[in-house]
Structures are given as structure tokens and as C-alpha cells.
GUDREN-701828 format. One line per 3 residues: number of its first residue (from 1); their letters; for each residue x, y, z of C-alpha. Coordinates in pm, whole numbers. Layout:
NUM	a	X,Y,Z; ...
***
This chain:
1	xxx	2697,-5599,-6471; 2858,-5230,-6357; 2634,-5104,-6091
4	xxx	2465,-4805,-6335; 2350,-5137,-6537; 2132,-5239,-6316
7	xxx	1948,-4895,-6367; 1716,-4727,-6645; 1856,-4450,-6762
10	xxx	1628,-4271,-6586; 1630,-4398,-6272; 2004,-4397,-6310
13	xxx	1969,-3970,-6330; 1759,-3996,-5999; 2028,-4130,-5883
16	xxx	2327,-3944,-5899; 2047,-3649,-5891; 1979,-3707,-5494
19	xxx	2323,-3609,-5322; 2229,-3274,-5475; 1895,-3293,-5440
22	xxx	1969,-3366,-5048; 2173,-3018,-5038; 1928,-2825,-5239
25	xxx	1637,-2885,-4964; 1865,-2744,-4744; 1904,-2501,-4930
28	xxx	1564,-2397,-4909; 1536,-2358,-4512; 1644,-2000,-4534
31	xxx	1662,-1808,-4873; 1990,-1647,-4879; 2167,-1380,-5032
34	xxx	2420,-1444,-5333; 2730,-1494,-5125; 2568,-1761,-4877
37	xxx	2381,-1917,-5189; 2721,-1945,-5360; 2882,-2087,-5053
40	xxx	2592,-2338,-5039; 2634,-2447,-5397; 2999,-2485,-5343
43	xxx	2911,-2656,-5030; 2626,-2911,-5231; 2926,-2981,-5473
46	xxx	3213,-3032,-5246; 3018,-3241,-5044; 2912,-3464,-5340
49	xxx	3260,-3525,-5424; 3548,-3485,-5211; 3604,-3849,-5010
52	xxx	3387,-4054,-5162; 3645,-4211,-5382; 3751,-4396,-5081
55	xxx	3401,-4507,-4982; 3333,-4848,-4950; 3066,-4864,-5161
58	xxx	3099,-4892,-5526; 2793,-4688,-5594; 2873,-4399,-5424
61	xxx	3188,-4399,-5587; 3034,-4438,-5922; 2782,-4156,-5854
64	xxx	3051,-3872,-5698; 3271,-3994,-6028; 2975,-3906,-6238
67	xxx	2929,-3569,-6066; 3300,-3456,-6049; 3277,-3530,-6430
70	xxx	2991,-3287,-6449; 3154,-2989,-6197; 3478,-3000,-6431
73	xxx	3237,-2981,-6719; 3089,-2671,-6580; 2728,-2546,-6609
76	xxx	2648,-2691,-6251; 2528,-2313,-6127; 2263,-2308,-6390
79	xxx	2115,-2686,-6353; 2122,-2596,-6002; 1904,-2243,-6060
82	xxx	1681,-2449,-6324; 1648,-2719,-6074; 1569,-2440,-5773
85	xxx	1289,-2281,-6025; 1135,-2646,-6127; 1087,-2715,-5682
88	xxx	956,-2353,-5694; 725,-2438,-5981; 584,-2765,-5878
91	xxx	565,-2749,-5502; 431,-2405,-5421; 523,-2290,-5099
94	xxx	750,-2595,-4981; 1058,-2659,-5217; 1154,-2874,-4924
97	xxx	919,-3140,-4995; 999,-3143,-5364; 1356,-3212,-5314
100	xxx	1296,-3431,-5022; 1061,-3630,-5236; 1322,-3666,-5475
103	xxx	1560,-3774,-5251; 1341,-4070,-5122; 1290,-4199,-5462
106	xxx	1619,-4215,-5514; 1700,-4392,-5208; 1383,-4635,-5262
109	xxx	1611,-4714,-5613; 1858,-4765,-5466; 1735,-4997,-5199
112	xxx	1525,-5213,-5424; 1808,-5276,-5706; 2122,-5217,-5535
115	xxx	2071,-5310,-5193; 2378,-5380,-5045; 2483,-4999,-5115
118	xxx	2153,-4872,-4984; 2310,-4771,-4610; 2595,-4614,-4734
121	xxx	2439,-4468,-4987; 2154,-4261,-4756; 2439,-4157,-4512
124	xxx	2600,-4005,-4738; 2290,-3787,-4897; 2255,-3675,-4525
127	xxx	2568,-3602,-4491; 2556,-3356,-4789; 2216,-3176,-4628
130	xxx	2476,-3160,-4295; 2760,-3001,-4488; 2548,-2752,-4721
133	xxx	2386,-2660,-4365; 2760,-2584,-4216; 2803,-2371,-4550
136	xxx	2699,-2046,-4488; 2621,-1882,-4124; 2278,-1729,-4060
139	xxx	2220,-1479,-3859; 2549,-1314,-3868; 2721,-969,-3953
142	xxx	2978,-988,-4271; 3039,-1365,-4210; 3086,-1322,-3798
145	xxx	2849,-1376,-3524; 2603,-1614,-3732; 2514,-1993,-3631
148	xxx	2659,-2217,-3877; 2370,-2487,-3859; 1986,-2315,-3765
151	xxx	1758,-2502,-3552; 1529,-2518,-3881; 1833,-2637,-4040
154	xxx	1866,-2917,-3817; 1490,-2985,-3863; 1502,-3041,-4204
157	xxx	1811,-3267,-4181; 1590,-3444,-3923; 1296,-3486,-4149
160	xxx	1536,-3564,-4434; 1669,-3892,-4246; 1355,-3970,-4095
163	xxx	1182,-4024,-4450; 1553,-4192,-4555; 1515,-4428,-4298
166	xxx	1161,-4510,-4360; 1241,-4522,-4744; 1148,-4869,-4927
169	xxx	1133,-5073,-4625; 1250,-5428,-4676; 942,-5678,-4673
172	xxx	1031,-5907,-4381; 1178,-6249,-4487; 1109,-6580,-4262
175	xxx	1183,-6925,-4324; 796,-7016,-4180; 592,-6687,-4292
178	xxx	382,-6906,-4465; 315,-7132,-4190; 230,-6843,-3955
181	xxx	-2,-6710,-4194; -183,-7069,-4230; -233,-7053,-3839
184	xxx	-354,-6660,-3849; -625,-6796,-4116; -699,-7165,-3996
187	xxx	-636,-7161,-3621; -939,-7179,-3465; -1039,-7434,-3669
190	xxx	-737,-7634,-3614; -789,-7542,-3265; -1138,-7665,-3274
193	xxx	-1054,-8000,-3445; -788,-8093,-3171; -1014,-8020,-2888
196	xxx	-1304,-8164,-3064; -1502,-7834,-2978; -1721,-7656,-3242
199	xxx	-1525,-7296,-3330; -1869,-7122,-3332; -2069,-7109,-2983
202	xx	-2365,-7288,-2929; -2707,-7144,-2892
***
């Protein structure tokens, strides 16, 4: 089974969706002008491409394969405008937590069905939000002067591994869960049975 098998279709497009998604919420921190938003979507693609052939996980690689096949078909700049309208559309006045909502579902997918890929996986959507956020320099006159990352910059990325690392959480696995939860429900019985006590107090 290739690793996009163990995927819907749909939850296959989340997928390969949330490197970009990860870059579009930064995106959104500061609204920019046409050069710095075309710096940023060169940044979003770039960064969802270049190295991750040698990445040691075979879903990232699958997923920047899929999206260099979809730069060098070309159209990108206008899924990426649709995509900015649709946040626009459906969150109201924070297109941050649309795409950052995205982005957790994705991971959550990738967590529960491909599991061993999950850490690599989430570093490497932050590290997209990190490189779209070294893009393009706020603040700055004709390219010089400007910060390259903002402080709300840095807060979104913040927020953005923050809910990665509290994505899907793995349900704790112990040989004697079972026994533990016997004791949490029957102990002071048990308790009272070995001591010979009543577990109620007398009147």
C-alpha cells in the first residue's frame, strides 16, 4: 500500500493542501502589497518543494512530488487567490484561524493513518509558515530597512506549532491500563475486604 492509499481522496487533498495552507496563514499576518504577496507565494511554493526530496519521510516526499507536479502545471497563483477569498469568506475577520484549522486537520490525518511520518511531517508545515515569514520584509523602504520576520509573524508561527503539537494526541498505551482502571473503580472496596473494614462509615 503507497502511502496516498492509505487516504480518501479527500483527506488525501487535505493533505498535500496543509504545507500551503501553513504559508497562507502567514500570509495573512500583514496584508501586503503585490510585490511582497508575490514574494510570499513564491516563498509558500519554494518552501513546499525544494529539499524535501531528500527527506526522510516518504510522505513528505510524496506530498512536495505532488505539488512540484502542480507548480510546473501552472495555475498555482489563482488556487492560491481562490483559496485566500474562501478563508476571507468563511472566517470573517481571522483568515488565520481558517488556514490554521486546516492545517491541524491535516496533521490530525496524518497522525492517525500515517503515524510514523506525523513528526516530520508537522516540522516541515512550520517550516513553510517560517520561510513565507522570511519572504518579504515589513516595515521597510523599497525592499531596505524592513524586518524580515514581525513579532506578529513570529506569533502566528507560535500559535501554528502550538495547535501542531497539540494535534491528535496519541491515546496513552500501557500494558496494565486496565488493571489501573479496575483499582480507580474497585479500590476501596478491595481495600475494605483486605482490612475487613466496611468502605462506608458507621453511624
Amino acid at each position: 500500500m503507497t502511502v496516498q492509499e492509505q487516504f480518501t481522496p479527500e483527506e488525501w487533498q487535505d493533505v498535500v493542501a496543509g504545507p500551503v495552507d501553513a504559508g497562507m496563514m502567514i500570509a495573512f499576518v500583514h496584508p501586503q502589497g503585490p510585490a511582497g504577496l508575490a514574494h510570499e507565494m513564491k516563498a509558500i511554493h519554494d518552501a513546499t518543494v525544494t529539499g524535501v526530496i531528500n527527506s526522510p519521510s516518504e510522505l513528505v516526499r510524496e506530498v512536495g512530488a505532488v505539488l512540484a507536479r502542480q507548480k510546473g502545471e501552472g495555475g498555482e497563483a489563482d488556487q492560491m487567490k481562490a483559496s485566500a477569498q474562501r478563508a476571507k469568506e468563511d472566517s470573517g475577520r481571522d483568515p488565520q484561524a481558517f488556514y490554521l484549522g486546516r492545517v491541524t486537520r491535516a496533521a490530525d490525518l496524518v497522525t492517525q493513518k500515517a503515524s510514523a511520518d506525523a513528526p516530520a511531517y508537522k516540522q516541515w508545515l512550520v517550516e513553510c509558515a517560517e520561510k513565507t515569514a522570511q519572504a518579504a520584509k515589513e516595515g521597510g523602504f523599497f525592499g531596505m530597512g524592513g524586518q524580515h520576520v514581525t513579532p506578529r509573524e513570529t506569533a502566528a508561527i507560535d500559535r501554528l506549532r502550538s495547535a501542531l503539537d497539540a494535534a491528535a494526541p496519541a491515546a496513552p498505551s500501557t500494558p496494565d491500563s486496565s488493571d489501573a482502571l479496575a483499582a480507580a473503580t474497585t479500590g476501596p472496596a478491595a481495600a475494605a475486604e483486605e482490612t475487613g473494614s466496611p468502605s462506608g462509615t458507621g453511624g
